[in-house]
N, C-alpha and C positions, 0 to 999 in steps of 0.2 A: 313383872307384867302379869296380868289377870287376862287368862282367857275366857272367854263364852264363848260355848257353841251355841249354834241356835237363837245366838245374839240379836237377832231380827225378828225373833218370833215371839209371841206373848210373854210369858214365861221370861225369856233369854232377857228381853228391852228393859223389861220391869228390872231385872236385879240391873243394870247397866246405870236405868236408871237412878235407883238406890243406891249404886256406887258414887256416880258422881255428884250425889247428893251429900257425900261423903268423903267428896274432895277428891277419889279412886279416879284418874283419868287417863292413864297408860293401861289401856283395856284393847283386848285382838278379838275384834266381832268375827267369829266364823259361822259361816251359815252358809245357805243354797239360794237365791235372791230367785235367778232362774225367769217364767214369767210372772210371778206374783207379784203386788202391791208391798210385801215386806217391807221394803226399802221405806215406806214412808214410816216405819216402827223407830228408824233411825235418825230423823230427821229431828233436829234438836236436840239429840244426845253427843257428850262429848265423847271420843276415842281414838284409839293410836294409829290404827290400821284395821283393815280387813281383808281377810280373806274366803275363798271360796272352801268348802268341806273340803273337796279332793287334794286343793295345792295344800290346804294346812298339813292333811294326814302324814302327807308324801313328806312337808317340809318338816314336820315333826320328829318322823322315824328318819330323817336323814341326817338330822342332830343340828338343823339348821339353827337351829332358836338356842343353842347349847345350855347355861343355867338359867335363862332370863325368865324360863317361868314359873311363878310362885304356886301358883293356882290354877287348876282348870275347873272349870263350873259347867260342864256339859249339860245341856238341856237339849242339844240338837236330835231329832230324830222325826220316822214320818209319825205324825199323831192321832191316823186316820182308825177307828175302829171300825171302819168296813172297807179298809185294807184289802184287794184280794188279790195279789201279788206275793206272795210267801217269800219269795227266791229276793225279794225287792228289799223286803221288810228284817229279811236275814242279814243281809249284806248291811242294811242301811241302818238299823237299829244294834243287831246283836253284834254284828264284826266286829264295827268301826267302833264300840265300845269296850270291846275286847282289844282292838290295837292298842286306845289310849289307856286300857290299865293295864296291858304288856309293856306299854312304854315306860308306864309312870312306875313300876319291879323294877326299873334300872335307874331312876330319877327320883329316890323315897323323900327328896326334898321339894317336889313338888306337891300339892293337895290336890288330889279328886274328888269333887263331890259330883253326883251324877243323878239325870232324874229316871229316876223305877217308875211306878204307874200304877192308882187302885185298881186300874183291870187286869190286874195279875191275882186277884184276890176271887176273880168270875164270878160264881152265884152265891158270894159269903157262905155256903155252908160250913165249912170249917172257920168262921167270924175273920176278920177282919183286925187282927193281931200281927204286929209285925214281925214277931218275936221268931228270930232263926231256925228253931225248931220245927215253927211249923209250914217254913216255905217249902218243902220239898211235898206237902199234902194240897197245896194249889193249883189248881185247872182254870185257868184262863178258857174266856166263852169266845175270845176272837182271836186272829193271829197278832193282830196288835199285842195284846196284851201277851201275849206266850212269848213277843222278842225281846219282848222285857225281860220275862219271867225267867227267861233261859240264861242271861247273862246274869240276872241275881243269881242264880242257883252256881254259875261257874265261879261266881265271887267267893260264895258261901265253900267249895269245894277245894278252892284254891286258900283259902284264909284271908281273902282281902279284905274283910270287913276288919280288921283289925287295925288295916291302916288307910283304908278310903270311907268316903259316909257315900250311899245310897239313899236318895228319898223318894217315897211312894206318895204322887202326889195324887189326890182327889180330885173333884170336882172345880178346877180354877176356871175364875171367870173373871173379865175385864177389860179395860183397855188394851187394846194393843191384838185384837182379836180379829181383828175385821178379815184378814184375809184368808182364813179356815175355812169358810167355806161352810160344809155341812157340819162339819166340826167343831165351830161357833156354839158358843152359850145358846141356850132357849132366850136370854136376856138379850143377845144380839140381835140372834134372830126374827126375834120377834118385834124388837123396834120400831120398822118402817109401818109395818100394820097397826101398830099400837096406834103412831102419831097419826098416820091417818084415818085409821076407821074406831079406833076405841076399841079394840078387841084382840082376841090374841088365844092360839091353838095351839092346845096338848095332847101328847098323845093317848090316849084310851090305856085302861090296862086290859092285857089279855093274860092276868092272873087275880083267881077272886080273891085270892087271899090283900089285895090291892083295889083301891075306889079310882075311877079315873081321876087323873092326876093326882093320885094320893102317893105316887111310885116317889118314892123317897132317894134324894142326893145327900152327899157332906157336902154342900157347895165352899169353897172358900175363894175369897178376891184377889186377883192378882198381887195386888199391896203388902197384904197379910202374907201369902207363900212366897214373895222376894224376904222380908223384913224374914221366916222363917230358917230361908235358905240361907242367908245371910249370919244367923247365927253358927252353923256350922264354921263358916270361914273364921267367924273373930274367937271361935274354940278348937283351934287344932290339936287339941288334945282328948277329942271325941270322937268317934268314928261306928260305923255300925250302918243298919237300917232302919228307915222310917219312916212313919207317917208323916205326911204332912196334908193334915184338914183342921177343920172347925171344932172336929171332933162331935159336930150336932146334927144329924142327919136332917134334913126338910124335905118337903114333898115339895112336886111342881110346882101343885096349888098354892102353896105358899109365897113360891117365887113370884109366879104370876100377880098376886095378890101384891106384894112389894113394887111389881111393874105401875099397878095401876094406882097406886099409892104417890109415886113419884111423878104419875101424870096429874093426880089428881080427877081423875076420872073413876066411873063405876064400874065393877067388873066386869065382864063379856068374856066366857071361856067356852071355845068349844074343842070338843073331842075329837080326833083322830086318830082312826085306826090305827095298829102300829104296823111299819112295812113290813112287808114277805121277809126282805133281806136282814130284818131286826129280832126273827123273831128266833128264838132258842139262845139269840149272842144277847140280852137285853140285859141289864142289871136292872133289878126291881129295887134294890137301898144296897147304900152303901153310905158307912158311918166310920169314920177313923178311930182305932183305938191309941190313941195317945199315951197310957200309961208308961210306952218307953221312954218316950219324948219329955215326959217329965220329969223322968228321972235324971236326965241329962243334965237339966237346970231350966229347960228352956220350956217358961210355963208362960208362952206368947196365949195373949187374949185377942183373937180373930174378931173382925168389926164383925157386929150384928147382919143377919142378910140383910133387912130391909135399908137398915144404913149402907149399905156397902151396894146397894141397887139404887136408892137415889144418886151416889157420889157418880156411880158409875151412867147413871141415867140422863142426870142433866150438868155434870161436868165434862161428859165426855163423849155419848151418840147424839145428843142434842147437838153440841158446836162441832159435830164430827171431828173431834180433837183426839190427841194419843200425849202418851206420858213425854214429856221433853224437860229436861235439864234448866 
């Protein structure tokens, strides 16, 4: 059996649904459904069961499931970068991460792969390299990223990278997004305004070293970081940390530029301040260094933004549709 945490959430549905595109259908959706929309991420995919985060944990460490699973694919945690609940973000990110790889030291037949986070990388000054050595020189700009960063570093301390894979994902955008909230892509986001008025708001930079909407992302599509994640699992004889992006940094403007592409419409961008609560936590670019990731084998070619903004554009907030089986 193949677990997902997070099974409901962008991320989590995508590999679920790449599983059972792959015939994978004895799959345990564990998630927080809670009051959000999640539940429609499910709707269409096949799987065994589900459960809620807390009865998994609890049924986990009580050895209920005994060797039935092969795999966990953790993606579960809060994804909020202006988080500001600390005590929340401990427990609910760093802990429950730390339980399932104290569990999985006594079960080394099962696989962890787990998602880490480019915002454990903060304001790239020390670049954006995944490379072991130099996590412990990382300062995360938010608590988000620090409950990441903390359990990378317990991995690193403990030697689990030798037999679980970590990956630091970038910029993911796509189907399956809708219920983030502020959280949401600028692609999502910006949608409703798009189709209605033709137009569509960036935010300003407040660093000159940056042109409004020039503030550069690794954006990569949901699609692409399933089909990535997923190589880990068919290589259990790899383990480590990593990126996972495009590895090609783009600016807003470019995104935005892709939006109106796939309308078919002429540009209209206007600038927006950046908020009070954004400013000192902001990432100005962020670009994945993949040289580990290649070295692996795994020399995945991520779809073009603008291709991967049409698919996502008018296959998917156009018919308001999500990935189904």
């Amino acid at each position: 059996m193949i677990v997902v945490t997070g099974g409901a959430g962008c991320i989590g549905s995508a590999l679920v649904w790449r599983l059972n595109r792959r015939g994978e259908k004895d799959i345990l959706i564990v998630d927080h459904l809670n009051h959000t929309e999640k539940w429609k991420n499910l709707v269409g995919l096949e799987f065994s069961d589900y459960l809620d985060r807390d009865r998994f944990i609890h049924a986990l460490e009580a050895g209920d499931f005994g060797n039935r699973i092969s795999h966990i694919l953790h993606m579960g945690a809060c994804s909020s970068t202006t988080e500001s609940d600390s005590a929340y973000l401990m427990e609910n990110n760093y802990r429950y991460t730390m339980r399932l790889a104290l569990w999985r030291e006594r079960h080394a037949a099962t696989r962890l792969i787990y998602a880490s986070s480019a915002a454990t990388y903060g304001d790239g000054s020390v670049g954006y390299s995944d490379d072991l050595l130099k996590l412990p020189l990382l300062r995360p700009l938010n608590m988000y990223g620090y409950s990441k960063h903390l359990f990378d570093l317990q991995a690193l301390r403990r030697g689990w990278f030798s037999s679980i894979v970590g990956l630091k994902y970038f910029n993911v955008f796509g189907p399956n997004e809708n219920h983030k909230g502020d959280m949401r892509s600028v692609i999502c986001k910006a949608f409703p305004r798009m189709r209605d008025e033709g137009r569509i708001g960036l935010f300003a930079s407040g660093n000159p070293a940056f042109a409004d909407g020039g503030q550069a992302r690794d954006f990569i599509y949901v699609k692409d970081a399933a089909d990535m994640t997923l190589f880990f699992l068919d290589h259990p004889e790899i383990n480590g940390l990593y990126n996972i992006g495009s590895g090609k940094a783009r600016t807003w403007n470019d995104a935005a530029a892709a939006m109106f592409v796939a309308f078919n419409k002429k540009p209209v961008i206007e600038y927006i301040p950046l908020p009070e609560h954004l400013r000192g936590k902001y990432q100005y670019f962020t670009q994945a260094d993949l040289a580990n990731l290649h070295k692996t084998g795994c020399r995945y070619e991520c779809m073009d933004l603008k291709e991967a903004i049409r698919d996502y554009v008018q296959n998917y907030l156009v018919p308001d549709a999500r990935l189904a089986s």
